[in-house]
C-alpha positions as CSV (number, residue, x, y, z in Angstrom):
1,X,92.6,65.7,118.1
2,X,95.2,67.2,115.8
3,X,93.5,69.3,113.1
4,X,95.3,70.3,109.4
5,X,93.9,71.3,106.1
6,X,93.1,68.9,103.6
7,X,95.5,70.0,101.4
8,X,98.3,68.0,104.0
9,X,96.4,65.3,104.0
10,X,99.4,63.0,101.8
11,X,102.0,64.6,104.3
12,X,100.2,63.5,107.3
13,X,99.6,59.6,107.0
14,X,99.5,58.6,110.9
15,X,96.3,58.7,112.5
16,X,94.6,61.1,114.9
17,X,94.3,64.0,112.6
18,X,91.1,65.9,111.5
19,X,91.5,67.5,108.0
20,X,89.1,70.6,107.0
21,X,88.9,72.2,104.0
22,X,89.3,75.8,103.8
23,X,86.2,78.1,103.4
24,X,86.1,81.3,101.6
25,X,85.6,84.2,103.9
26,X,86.4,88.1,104.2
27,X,87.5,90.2,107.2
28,X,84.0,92.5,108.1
29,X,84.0,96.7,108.3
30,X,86.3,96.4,111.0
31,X,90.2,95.7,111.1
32,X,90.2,92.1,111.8
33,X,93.0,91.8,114.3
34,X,94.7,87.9,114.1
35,X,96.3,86.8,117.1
36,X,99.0,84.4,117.8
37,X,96.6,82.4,119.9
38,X,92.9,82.4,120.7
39,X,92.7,84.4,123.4
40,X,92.1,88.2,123.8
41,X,95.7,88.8,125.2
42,X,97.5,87.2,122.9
43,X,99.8,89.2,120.5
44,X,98.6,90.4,117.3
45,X,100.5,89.0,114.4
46,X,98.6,91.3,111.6
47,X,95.5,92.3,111.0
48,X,92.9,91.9,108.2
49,X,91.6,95.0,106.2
50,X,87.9,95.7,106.0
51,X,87.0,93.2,102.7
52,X,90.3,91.8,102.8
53,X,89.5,87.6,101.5
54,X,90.2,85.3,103.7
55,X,90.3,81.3,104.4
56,X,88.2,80.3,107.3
57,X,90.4,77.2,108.2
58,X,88.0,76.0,111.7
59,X,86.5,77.5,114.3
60,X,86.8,76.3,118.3
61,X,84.1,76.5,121.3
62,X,85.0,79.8,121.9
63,X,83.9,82.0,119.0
64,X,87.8,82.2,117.7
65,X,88.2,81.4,114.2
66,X,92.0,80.1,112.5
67,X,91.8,81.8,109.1
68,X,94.6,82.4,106.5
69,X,95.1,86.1,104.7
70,X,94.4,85.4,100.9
71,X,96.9,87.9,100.2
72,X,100.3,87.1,102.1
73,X,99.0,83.2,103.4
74,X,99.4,84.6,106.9
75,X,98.1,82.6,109.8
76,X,96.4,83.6,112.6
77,X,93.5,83.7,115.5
78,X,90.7,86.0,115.1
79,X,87.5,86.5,116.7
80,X,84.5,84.8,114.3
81,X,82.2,87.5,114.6
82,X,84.9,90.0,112.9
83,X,84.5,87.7,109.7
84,X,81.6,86.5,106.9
85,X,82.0,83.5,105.1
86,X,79.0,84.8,103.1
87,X,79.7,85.5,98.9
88,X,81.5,88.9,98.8
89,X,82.5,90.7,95.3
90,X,83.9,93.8,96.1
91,X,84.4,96.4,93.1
92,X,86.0,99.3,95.0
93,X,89.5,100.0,96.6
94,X,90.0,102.6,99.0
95,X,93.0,104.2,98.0
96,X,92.8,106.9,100.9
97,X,95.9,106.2,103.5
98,X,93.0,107.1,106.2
99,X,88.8,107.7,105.6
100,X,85.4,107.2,107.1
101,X,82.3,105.5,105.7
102,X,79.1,107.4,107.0
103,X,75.6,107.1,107.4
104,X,74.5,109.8,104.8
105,X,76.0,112.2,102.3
106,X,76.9,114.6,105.0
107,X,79.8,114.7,106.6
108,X,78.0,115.6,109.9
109,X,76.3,112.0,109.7
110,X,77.5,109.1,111.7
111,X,80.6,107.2,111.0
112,X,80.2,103.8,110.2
113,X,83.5,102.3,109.3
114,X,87.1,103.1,109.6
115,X,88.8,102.8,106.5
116,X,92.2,102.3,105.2
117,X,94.6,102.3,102.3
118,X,93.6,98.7,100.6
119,X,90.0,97.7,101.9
120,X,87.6,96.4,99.7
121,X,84.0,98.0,99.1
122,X,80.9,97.2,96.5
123,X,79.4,100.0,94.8
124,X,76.2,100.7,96.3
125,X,72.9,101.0,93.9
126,X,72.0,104.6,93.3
127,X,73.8,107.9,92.1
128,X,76.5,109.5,93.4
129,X,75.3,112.6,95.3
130,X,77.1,116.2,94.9
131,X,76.4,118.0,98.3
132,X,78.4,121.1,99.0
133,X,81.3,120.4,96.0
134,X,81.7,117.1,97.5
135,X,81.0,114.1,95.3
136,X,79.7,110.9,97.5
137,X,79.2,107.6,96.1
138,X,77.0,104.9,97.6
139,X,79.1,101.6,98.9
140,X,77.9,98.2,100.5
141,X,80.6,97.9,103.3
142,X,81.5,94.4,103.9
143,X,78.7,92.8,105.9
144,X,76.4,94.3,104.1
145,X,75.8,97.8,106.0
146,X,74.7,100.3,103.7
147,X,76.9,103.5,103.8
148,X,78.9,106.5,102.1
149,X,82.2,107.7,101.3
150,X,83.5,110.7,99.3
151,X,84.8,110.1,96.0
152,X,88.4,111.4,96.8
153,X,89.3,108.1,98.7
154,X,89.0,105.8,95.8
155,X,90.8,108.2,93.2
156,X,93.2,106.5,91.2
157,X,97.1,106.6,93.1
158,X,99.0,109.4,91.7
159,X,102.5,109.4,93.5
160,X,105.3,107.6,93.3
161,X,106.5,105.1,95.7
162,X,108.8,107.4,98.0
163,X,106.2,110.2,97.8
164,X,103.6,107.7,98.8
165,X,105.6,105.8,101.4
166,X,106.8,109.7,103.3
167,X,102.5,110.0,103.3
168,X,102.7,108.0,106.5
169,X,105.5,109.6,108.4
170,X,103.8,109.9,112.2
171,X,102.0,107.3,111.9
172,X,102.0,105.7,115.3
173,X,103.6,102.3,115.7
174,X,101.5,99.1,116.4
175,X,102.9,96.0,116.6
176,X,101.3,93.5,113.9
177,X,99.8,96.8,112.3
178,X,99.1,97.2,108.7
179,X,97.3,100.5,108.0
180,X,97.8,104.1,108.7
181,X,95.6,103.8,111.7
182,X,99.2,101.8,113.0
183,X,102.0,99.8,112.0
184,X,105.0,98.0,112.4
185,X,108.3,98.3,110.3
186,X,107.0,95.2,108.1
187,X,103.8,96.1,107.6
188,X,104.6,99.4,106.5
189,X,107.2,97.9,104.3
190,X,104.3,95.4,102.6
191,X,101.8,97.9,102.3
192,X,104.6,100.5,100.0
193,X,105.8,98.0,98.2
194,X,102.6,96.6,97.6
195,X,100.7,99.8,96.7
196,X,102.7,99.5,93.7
197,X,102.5,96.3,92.6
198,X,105.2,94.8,94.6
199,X,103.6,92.2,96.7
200,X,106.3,91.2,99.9
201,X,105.5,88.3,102.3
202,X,104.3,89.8,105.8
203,X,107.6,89.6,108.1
204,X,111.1,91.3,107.6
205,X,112.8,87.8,108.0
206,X,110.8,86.7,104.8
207,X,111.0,90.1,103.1
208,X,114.9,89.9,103.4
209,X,115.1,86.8,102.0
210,X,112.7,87.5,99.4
211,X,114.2,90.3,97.6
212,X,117.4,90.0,95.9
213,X,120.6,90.9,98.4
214,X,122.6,94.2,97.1
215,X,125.1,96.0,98.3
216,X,125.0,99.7,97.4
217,X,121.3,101.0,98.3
218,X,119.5,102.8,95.9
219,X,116.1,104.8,96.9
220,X,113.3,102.7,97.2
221,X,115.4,99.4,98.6
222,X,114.8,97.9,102.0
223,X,117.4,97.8,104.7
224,X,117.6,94.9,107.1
225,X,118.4,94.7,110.9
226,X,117.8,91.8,113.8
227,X,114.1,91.7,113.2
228,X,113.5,94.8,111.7
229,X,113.3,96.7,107.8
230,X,113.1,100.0,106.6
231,X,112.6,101.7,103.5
232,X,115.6,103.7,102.1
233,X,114.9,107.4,100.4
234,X,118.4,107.9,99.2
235,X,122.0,108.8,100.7
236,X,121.6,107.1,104.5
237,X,118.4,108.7,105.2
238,X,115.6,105.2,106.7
239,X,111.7,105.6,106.9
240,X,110.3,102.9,109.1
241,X,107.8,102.1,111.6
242,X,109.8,101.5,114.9
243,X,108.8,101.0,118.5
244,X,111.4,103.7,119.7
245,X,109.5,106.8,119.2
246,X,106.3,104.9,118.6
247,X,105.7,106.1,115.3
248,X,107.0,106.2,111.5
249,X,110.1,108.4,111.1
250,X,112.8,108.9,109.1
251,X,116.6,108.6,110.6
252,X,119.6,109.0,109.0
253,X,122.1,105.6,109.4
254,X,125.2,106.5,111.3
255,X,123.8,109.5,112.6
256,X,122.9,110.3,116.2
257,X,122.8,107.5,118.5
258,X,119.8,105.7,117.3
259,X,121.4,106.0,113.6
260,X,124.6,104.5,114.5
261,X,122.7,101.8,116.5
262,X,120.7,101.0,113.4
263,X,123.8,101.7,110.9
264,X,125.9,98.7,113.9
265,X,122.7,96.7,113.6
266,X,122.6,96.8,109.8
267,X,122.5,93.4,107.8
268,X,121.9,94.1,104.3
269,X,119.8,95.8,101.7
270,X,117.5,93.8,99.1
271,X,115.6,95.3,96.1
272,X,113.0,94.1,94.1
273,X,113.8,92.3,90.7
274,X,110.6,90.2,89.9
């Protein structure tokens, strides 16, 4: 049996089709990796930030769950148990590029999460607790574990956007990755641009043809080869995610021999207009 959301139902008139309607959901205290098909080898598409929201499309036999990211409308496979469909109100935002949730206000206690730029936490009841000049606050990580975290990683951004963006040079390449724990060129793309305001769709393809095509690139734009996007800093210079040296660097177009493979490969610049 064919299966679609109910929304297609007036698009899909001919029989054999099950519709479902969409339930509300959030990724759990994990990165919730979605894969291209429901099995564990299958590639990872993106991934799902602790709290993220998400729509919980069905679920098969085999524990795998087809949800939709709230934020981007990305589709993918993803284990069941990495999700809750259970009511979720998150009030915090870890603003942190990396951070740990622990046990205790210690920083010698367990770890209890990996944490990342973006995920979504509720405030914990109780005071915050100043141990050693270090100011932790009480948080409900999503699934309901009780935990900590220091202050510092949900501080309000101050940087700008390159500043920001050069934060994660070295940050190891992952394909479908969309934290500082690893990502691709897109997903380091998204995450800049939408750090400050500027959401992007997920892939470069879409990015490209999101953004509005220029010619002359100005610090902050994104440049556009075969499948791949980078962030421009001004003059030639590129930060982006690549699998080459398996991490985020920064390479000058036209310089070098990867530089004038990527200046060759070039196909446009877009900036953001909205």
């Amino acid at each position: 049996m064919k299966i679609a959301e109910d929304a297609l139902r007036p698009h899909l008139p001919e029989p054999g089709w099950r519709f479902v309607t969409p339930t509300l959901a959030h990724a759990g205290a994990a990165r919730l990796s979605l894969r291209a098909h429901p099995e564990p080898d299958a590639a990872q598409v993106t991934e799902a930030l602790p709290g993220e929201a998400l729509d919980l499309l069905w679920e098969n036999a085999g524990g795998w769950a087809y949800i939709r990211t709230a934020h981007d409308r990305y589709l993918g496979w993803a284990r069941a148990d990495g999700l809750h469909a259970r009511p979720w109100q998150p009030d915090l935002t870890v603003t942190a590029r990396r951070a740990h949730a622990y046990a205790g206000p210690k920083i010698s206690q367990p770890i209890r999460a990996e944490l990342a730029f973006g995920a979504r936490l509720a405030r914990g009841s109780g005071e915050i607790v100043t141990e050693n000049h270090r100011r932790w606050v009480p948080v409900i990580l999503p699934g309901g574990t009780d935990a900590w975290v220091q202050e510092v990683i949900l501080a309000p951004l101050d940087s700008d956007l390159l500043t920001f963006a050069q934060g994660f040079l070295d940050t190891p390449y992952m394909w479908g990755g969309r934290s500082a724990w690893g990502l691709d060129c897109s997903g380091l793309t998204q995450l800049v641009y939408g750090a400050f305001g500027r959401p992007l769709p997920r892939d470069a393809d879409q990015q490209q043809a999101f953004l509005t095509p220029v010619t002359d690139a100005q610090p902050g734009d994104l440049a556009f080869f075969p499948g791949h996007v980078g962030l421009m800093l001004g003059g030639r210079r590129l930060l982006h995610a690549n699998a080459t040296h398996m991490r985020v660097t920064v390479e000058t177009l036209g310089e070098g021999e990867y530089g004038t493979r990527l200046q060759s490969d070039l196909s446009g610049f877009g900036r953001w207009t909205q």
